[in-house]
PDB file of the backbone (N, CA, C, O) and the ligand in Angstrom, with CONECT records:
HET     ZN  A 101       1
ATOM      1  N   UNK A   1       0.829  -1.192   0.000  1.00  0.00           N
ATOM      2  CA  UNK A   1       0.000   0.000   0.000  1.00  0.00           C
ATOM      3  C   UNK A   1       0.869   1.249   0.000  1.00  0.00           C
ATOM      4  O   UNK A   1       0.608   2.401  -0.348  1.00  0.00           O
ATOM      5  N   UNK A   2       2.024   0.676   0.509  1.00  0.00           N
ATOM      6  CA  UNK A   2       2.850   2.417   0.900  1.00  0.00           C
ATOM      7  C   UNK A   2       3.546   2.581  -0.482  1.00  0.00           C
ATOM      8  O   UNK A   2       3.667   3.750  -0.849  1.00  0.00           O
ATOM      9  N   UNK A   3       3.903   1.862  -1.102  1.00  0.00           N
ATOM     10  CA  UNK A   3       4.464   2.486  -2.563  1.00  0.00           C
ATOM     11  C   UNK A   3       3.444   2.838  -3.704  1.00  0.00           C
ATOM     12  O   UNK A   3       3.793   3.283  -4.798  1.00  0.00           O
ATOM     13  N   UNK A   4       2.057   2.574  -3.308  1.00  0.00           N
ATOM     14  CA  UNK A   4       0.887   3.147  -4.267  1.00  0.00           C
ATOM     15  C   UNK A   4       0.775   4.263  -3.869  1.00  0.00           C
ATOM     16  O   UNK A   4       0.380   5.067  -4.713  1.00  0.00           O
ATOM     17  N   UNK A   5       1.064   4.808  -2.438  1.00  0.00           N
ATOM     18  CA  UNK A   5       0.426   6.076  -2.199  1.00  0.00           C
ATOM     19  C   UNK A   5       1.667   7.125  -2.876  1.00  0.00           C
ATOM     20  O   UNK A   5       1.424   8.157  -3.501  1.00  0.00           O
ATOM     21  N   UNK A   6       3.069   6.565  -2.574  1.00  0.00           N
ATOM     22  CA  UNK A   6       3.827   7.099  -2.765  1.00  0.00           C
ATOM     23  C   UNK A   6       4.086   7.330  -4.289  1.00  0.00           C
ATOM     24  O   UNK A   6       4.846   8.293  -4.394  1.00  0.00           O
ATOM     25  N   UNK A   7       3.710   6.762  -5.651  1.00  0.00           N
ATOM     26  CA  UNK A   7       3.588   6.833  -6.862  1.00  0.00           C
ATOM     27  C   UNK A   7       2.320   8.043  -6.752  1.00  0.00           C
ATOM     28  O   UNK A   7       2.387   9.180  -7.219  1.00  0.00           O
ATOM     29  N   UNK A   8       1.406   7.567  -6.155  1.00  0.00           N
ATOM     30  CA  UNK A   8       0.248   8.648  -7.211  1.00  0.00           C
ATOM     31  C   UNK A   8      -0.900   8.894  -5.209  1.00  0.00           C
ATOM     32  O   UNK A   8      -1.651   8.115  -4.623  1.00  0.00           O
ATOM     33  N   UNK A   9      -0.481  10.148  -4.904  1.00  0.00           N
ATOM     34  CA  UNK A   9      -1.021   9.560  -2.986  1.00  0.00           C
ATOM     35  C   UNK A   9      -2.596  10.226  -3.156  1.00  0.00           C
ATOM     36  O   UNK A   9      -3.331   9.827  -2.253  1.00  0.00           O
ATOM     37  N   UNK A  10      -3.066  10.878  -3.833  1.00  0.00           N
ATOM     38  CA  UNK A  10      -3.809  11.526  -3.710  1.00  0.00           C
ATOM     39  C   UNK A  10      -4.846  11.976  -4.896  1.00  0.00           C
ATOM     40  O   UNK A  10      -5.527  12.999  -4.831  1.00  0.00           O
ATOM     41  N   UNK A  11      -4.860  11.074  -5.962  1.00  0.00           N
ATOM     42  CA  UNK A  11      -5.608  11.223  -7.322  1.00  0.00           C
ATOM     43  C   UNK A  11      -6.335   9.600  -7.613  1.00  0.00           C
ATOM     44  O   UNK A  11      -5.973   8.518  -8.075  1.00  0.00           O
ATOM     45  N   UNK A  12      -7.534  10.198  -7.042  1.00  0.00           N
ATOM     46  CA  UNK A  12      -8.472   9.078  -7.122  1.00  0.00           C
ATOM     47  C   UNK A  12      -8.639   8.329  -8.876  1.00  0.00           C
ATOM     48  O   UNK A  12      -9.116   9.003  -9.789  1.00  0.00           O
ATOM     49  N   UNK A  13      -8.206   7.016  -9.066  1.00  0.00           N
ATOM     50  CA  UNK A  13      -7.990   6.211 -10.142  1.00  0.00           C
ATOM     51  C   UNK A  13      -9.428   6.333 -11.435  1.00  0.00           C
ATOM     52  O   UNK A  13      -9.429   6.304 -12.666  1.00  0.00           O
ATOM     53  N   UNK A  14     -10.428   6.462 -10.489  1.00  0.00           N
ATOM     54  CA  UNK A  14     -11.448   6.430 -11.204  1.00  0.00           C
ATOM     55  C   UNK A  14     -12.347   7.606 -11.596  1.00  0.00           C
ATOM     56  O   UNK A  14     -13.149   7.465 -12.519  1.00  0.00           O
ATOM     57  N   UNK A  15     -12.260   8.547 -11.052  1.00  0.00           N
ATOM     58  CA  UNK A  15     -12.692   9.973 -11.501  1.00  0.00           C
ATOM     59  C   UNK A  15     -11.117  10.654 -11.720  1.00  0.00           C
ATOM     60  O   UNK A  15     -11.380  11.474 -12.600  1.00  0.00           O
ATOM     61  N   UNK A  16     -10.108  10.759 -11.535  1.00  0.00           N
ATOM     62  CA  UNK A  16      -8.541  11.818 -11.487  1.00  0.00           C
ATOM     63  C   UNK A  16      -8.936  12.768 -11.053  1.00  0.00           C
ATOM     64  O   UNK A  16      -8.560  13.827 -11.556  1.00  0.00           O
ATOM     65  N   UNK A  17      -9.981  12.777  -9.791  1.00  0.00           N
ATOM     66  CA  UNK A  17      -9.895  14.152  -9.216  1.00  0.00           C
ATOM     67  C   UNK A  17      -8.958  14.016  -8.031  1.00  0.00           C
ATOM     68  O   UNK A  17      -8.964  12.894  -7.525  1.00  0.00           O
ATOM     69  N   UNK A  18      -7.960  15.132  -7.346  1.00  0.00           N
ATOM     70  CA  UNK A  18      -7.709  15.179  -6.384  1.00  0.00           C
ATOM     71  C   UNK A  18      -8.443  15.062  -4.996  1.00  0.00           C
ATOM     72  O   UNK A  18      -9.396  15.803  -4.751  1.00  0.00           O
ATOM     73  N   UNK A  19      -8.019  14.174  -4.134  1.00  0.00           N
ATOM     74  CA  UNK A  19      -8.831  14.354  -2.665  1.00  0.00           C
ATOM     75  C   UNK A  19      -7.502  14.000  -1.582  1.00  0.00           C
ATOM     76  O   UNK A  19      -6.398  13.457  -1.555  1.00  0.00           O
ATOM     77  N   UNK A  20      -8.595  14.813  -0.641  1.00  0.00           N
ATOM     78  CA  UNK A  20      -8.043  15.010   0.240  1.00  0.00           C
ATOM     79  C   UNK A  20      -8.438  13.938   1.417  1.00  0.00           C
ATOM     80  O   UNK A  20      -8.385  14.389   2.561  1.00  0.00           O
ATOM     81  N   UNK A  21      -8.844  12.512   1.256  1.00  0.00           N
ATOM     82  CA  UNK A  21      -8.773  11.508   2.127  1.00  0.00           C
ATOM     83  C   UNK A  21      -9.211  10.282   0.970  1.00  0.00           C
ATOM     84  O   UNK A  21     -10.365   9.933   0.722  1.00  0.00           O
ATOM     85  N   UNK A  22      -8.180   9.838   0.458  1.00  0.00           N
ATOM     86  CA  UNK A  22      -7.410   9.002  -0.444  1.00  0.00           C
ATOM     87  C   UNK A  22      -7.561   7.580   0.002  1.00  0.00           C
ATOM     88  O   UNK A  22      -6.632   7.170   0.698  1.00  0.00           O
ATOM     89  N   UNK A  23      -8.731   6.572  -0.302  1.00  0.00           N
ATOM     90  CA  UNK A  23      -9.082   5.248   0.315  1.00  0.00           C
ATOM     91  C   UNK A  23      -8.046   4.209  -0.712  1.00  0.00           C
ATOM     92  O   UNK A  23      -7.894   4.439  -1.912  1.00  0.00           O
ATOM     93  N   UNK A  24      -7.609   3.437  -0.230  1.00  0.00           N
ATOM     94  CA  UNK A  24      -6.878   2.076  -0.561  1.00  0.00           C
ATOM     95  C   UNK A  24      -7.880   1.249  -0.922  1.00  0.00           C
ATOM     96  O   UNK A  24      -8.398   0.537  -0.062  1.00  0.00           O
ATOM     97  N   UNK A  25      -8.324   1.210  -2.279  1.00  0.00           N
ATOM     98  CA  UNK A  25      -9.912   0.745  -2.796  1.00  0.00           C
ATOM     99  C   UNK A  25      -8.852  -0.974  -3.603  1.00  0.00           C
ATOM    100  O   UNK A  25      -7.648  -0.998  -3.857  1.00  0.00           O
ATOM    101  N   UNK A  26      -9.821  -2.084  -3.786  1.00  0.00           N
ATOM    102  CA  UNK A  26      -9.415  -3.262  -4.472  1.00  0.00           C
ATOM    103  C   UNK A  26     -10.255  -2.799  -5.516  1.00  0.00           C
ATOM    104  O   UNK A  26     -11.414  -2.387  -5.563  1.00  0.00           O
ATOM    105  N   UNK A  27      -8.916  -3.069  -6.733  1.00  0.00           N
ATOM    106  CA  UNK A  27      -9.313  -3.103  -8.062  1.00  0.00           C
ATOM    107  C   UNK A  27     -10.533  -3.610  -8.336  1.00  0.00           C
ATOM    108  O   UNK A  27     -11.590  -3.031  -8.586  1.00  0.00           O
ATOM    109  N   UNK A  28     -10.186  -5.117  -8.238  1.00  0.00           N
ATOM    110  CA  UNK A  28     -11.480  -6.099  -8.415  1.00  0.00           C
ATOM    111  C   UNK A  28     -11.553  -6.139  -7.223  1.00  0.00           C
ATOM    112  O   UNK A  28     -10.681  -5.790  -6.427  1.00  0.00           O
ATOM    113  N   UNK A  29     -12.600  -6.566  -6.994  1.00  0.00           N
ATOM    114  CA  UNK A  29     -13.251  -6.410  -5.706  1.00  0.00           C
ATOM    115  C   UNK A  29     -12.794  -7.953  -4.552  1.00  0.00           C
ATOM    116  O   UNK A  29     -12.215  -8.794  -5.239  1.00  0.00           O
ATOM    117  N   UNK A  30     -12.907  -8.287  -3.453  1.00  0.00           N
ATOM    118  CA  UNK A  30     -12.781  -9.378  -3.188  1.00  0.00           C
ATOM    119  C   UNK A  30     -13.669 -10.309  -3.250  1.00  0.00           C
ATOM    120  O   UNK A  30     -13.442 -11.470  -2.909  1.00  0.00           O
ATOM    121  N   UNK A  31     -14.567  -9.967  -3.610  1.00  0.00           N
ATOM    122  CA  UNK A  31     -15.916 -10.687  -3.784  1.00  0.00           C
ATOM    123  C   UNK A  31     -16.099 -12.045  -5.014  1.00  0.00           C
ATOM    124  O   UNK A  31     -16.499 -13.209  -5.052  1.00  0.00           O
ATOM    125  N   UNK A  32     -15.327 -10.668  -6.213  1.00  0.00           N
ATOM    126  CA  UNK A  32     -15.521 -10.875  -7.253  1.00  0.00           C
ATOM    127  C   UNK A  32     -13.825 -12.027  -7.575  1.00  0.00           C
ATOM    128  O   UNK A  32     -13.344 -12.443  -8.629  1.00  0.00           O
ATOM    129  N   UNK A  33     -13.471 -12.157  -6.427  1.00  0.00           N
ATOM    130  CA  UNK A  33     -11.817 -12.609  -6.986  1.00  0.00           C
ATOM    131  C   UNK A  33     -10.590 -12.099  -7.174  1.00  0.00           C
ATOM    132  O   UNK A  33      -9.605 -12.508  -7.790  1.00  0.00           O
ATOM    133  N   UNK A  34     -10.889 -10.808  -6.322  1.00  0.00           N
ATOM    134  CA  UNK A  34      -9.495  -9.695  -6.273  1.00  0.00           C
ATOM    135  C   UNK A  34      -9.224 -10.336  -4.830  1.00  0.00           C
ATOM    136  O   UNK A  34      -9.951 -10.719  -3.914  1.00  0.00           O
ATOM    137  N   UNK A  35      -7.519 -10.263  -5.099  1.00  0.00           N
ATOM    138  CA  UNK A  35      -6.503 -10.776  -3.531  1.00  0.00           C
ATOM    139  C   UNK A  35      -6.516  -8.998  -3.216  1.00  0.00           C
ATOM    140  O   UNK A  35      -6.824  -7.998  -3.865  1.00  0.00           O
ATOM    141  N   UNK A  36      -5.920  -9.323  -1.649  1.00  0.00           N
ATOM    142  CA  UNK A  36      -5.593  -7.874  -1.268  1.00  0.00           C
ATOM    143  C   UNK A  36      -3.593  -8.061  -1.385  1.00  0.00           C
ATOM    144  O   UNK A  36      -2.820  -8.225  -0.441  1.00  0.00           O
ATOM    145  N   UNK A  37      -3.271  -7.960  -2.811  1.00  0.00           N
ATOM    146  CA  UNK A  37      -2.302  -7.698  -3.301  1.00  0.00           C
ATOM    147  C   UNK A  37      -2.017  -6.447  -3.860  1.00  0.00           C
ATOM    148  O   UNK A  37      -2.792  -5.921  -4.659  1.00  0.00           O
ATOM    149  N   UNK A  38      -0.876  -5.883  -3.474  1.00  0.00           N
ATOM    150  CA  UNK A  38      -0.268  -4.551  -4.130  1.00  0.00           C
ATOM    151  C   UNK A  38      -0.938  -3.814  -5.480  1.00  0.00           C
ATOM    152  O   UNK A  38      -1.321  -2.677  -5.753  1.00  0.00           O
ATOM    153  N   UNK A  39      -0.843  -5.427  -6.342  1.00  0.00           N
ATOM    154  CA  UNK A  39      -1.220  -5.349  -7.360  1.00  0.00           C
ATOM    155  C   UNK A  39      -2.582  -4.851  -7.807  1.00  0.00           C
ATOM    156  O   UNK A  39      -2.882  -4.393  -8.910  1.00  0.00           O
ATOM    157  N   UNK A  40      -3.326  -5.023  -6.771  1.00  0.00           N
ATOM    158  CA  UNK A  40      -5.096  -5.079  -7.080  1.00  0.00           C
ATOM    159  C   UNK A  40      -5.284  -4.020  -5.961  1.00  0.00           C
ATOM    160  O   UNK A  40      -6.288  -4.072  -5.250  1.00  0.00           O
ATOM    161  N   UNK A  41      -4.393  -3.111  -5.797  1.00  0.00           N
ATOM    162  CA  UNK A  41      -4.655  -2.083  -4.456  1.00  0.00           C
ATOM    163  C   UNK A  41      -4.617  -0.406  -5.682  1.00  0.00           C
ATOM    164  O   UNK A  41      -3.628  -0.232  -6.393  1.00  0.00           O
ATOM    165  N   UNK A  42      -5.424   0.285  -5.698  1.00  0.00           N
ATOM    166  CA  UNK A  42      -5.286   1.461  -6.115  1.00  0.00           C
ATOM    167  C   UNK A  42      -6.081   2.727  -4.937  1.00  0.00           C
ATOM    168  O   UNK A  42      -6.722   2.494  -3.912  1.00  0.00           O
ATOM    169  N   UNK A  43      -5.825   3.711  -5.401  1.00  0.00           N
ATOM    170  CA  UNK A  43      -5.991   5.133  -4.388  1.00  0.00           C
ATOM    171  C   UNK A  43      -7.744   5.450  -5.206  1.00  0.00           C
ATOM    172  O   UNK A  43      -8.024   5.357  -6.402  1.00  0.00           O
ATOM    173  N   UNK A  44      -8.556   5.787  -4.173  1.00  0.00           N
ATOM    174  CA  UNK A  44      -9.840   6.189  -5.087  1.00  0.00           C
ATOM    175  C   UNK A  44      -9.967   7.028  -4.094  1.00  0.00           C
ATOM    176  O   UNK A  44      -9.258   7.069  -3.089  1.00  0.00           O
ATOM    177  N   UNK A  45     -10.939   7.762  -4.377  1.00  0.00           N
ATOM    178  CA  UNK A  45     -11.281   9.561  -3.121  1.00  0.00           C
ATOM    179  C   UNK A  45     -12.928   8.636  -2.807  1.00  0.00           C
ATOM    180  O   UNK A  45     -13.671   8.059  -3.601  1.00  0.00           O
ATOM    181  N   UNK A  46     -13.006   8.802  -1.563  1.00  0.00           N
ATOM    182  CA  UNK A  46     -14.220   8.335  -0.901  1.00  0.00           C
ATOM    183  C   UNK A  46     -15.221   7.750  -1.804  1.00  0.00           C
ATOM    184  O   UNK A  46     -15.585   6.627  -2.153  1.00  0.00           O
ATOM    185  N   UNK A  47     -15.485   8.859  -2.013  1.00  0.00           N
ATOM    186  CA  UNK A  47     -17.072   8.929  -3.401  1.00  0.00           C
ATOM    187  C   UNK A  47     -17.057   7.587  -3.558  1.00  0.00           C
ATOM    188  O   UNK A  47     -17.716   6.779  -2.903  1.00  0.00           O
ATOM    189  N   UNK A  48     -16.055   7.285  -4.713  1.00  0.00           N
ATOM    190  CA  UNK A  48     -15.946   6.431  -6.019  1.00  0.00           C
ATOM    191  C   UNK A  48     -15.409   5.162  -5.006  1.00  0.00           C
ATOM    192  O   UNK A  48     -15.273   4.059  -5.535  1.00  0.00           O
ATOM    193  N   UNK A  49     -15.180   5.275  -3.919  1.00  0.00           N
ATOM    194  CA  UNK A  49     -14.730   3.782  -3.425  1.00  0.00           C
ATOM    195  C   UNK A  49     -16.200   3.579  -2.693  1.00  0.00           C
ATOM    196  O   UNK A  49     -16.955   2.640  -2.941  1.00  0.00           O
ATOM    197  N   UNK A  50     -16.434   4.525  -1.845  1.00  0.00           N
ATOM    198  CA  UNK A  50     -18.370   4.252  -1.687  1.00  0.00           C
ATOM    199  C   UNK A  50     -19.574   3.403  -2.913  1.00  0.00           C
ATOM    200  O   UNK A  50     -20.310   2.421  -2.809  1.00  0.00           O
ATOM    201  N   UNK A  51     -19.319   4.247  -3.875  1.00  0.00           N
ATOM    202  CA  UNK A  51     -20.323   4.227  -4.817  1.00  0.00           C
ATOM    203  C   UNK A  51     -19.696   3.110  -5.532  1.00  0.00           C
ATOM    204  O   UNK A  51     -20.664   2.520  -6.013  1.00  0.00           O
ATOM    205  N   UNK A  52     -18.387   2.330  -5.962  1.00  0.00           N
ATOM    206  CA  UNK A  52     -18.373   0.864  -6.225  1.00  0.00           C
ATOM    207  C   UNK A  52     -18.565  -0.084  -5.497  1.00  0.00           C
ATOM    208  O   UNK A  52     -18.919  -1.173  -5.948  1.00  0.00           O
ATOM    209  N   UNK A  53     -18.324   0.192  -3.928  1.00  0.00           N
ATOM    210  CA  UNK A  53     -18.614  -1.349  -3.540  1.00  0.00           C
ATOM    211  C   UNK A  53     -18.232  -2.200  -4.241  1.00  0.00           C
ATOM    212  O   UNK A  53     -17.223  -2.124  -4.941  1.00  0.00           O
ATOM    213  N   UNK A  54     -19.227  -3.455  -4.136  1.00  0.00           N
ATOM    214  CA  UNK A  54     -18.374  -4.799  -4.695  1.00  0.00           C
ATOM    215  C   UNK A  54     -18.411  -5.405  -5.999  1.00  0.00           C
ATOM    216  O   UNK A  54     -18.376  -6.583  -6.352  1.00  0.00           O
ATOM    217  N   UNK A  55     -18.511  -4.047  -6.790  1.00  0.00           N
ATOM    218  CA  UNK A  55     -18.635  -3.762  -8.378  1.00  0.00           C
ATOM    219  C   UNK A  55     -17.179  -3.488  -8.875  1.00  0.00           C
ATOM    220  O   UNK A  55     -16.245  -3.001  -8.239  1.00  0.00           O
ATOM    221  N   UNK A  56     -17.220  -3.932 -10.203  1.00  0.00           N
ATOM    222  CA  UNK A  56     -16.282  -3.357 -10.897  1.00  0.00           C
ATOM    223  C   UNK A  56     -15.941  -1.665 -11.010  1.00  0.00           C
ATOM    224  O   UNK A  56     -14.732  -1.437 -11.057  1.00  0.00           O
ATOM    225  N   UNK A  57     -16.425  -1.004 -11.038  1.00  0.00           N
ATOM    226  CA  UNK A  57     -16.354   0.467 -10.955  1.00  0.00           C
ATOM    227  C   UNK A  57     -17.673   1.238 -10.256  1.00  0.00           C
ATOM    228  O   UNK A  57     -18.823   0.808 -10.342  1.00  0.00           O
ATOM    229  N   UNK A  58     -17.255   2.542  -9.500  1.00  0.00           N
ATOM    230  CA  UNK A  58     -18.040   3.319  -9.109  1.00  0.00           C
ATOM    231  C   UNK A  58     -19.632   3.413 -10.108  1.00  0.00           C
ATOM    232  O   UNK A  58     -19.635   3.754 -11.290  1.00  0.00           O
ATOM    233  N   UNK A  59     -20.476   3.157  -9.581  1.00  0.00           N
ATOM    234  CA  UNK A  59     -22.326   3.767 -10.173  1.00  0.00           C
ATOM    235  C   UNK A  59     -21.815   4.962 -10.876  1.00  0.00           C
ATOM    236  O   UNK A  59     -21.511   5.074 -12.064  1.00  0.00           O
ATOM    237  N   UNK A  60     -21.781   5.711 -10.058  1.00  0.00           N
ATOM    238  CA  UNK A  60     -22.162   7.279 -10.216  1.00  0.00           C
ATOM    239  C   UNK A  60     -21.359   7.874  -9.714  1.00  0.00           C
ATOM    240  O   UNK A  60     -20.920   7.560  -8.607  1.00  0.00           O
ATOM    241  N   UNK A  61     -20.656   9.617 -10.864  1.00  0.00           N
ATOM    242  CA  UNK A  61     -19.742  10.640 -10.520  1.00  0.00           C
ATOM    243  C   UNK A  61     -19.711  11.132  -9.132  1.00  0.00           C
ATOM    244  O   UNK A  61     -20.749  11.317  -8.496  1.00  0.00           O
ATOM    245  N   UNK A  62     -18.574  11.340  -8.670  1.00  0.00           N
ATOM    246  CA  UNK A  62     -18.498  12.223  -7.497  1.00  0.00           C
ATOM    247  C   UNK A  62     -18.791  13.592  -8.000  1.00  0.00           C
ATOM    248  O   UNK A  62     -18.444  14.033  -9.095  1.00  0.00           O
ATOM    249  N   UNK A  63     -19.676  14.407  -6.799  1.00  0.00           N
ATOM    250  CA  UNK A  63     -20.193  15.515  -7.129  1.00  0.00           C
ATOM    251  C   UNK A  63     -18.543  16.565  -7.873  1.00  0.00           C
ATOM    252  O   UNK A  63     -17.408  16.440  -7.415  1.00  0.00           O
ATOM    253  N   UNK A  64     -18.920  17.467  -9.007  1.00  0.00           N
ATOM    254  CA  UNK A  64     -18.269  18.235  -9.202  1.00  0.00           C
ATOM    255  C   UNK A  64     -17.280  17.724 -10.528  1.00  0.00           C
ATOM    256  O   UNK A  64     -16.357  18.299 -11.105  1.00  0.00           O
ATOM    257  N   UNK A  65     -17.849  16.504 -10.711  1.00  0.00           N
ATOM    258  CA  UNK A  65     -17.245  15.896 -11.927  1.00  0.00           C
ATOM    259  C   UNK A  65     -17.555  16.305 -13.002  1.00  0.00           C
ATOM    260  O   UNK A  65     -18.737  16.632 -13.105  1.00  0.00           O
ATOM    261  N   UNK A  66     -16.799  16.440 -14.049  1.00  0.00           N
ATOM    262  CA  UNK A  66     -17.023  17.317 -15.043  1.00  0.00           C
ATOM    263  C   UNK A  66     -16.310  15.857 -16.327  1.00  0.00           C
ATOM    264  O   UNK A  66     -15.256  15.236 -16.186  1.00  0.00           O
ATOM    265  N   UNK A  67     -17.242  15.722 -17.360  1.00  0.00           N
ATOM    266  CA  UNK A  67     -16.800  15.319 -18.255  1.00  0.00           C
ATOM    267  C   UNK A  67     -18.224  13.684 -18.679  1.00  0.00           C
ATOM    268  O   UNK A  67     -19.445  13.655 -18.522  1.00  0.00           O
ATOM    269  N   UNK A  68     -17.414  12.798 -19.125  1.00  0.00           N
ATOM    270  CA  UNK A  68     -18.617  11.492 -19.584  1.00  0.00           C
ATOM    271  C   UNK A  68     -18.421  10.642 -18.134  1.00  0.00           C
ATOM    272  O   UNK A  68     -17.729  10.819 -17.132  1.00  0.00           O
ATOM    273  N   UNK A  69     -19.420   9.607 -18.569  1.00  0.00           N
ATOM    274  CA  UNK A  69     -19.250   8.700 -16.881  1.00  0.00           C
ATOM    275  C   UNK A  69     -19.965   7.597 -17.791  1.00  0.00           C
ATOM    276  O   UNK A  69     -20.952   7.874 -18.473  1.00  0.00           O
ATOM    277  N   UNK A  70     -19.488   6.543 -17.755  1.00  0.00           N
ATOM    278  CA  UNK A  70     -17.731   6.475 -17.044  1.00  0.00           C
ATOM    279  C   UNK A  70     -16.535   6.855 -18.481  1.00  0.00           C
ATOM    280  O   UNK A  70     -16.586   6.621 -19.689  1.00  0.00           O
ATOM    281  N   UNK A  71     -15.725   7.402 -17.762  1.00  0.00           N
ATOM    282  CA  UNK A  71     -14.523   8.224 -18.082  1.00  0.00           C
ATOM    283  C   UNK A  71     -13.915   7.557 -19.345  1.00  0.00           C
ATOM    284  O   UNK A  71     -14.314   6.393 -19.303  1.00  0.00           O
ATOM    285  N   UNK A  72     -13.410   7.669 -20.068  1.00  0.00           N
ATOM    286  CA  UNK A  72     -12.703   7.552 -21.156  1.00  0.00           C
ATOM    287  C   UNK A  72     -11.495   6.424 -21.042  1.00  0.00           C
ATOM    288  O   UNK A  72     -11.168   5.501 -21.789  1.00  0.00           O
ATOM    289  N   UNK A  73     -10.989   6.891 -19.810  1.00  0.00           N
ATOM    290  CA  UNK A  73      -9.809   6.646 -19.176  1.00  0.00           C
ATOM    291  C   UNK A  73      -9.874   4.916 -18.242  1.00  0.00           C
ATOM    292  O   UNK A  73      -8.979   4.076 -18.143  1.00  0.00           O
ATOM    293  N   UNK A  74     -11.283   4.897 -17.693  1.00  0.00           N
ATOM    294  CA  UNK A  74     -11.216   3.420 -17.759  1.00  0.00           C
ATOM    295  C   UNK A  74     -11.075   2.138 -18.854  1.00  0.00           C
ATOM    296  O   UNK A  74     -11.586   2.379 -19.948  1.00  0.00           O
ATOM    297  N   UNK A  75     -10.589   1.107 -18.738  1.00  0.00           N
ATOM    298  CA  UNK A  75     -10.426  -0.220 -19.540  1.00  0.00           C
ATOM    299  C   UNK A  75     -11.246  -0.465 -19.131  1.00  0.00           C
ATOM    300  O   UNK A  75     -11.753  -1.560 -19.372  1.00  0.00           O
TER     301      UNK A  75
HETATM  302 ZN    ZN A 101     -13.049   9.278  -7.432  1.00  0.00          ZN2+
END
């Protein structure tokens, strides 16, 4: 976890907005078959780690989001 924060500590993966309390969200979920490995560990800002739960990606934008949903920028 400490070298994810330290690459990128504070830019939530799934919207790229900056926040200021930065959750240690599982890629895939554990539900779904994600380990809690480095690998499957990314930074999401509250919202978007709330609003996925044990989904592949967040429902719905965090307020103040500006642009398509979902983002361009997801695979
Ligand atoms: Zn977010």
């Amino acid at each position: 976890m400490r070298e994810i924060k330290k690459v990128n500590p504070s830019t939530c993966v799934y919207c790229r907005m900056e926040t200021t309390n930065p959750h240690v969200d599982h890629r895939i979920p554990r539900v779904l078959g994600g380990n809690a490995t480095p690998q499957n560990a990314v930074i999401a800002c509250s919202w978007c780690n709330l609003s996925k739960g044990p989904r592949p990606y967040p429902v719905n934008p965090p307020p103040g989001y500006v642009g398509p949903w979902p983002p361009d920028h997801w695979d």
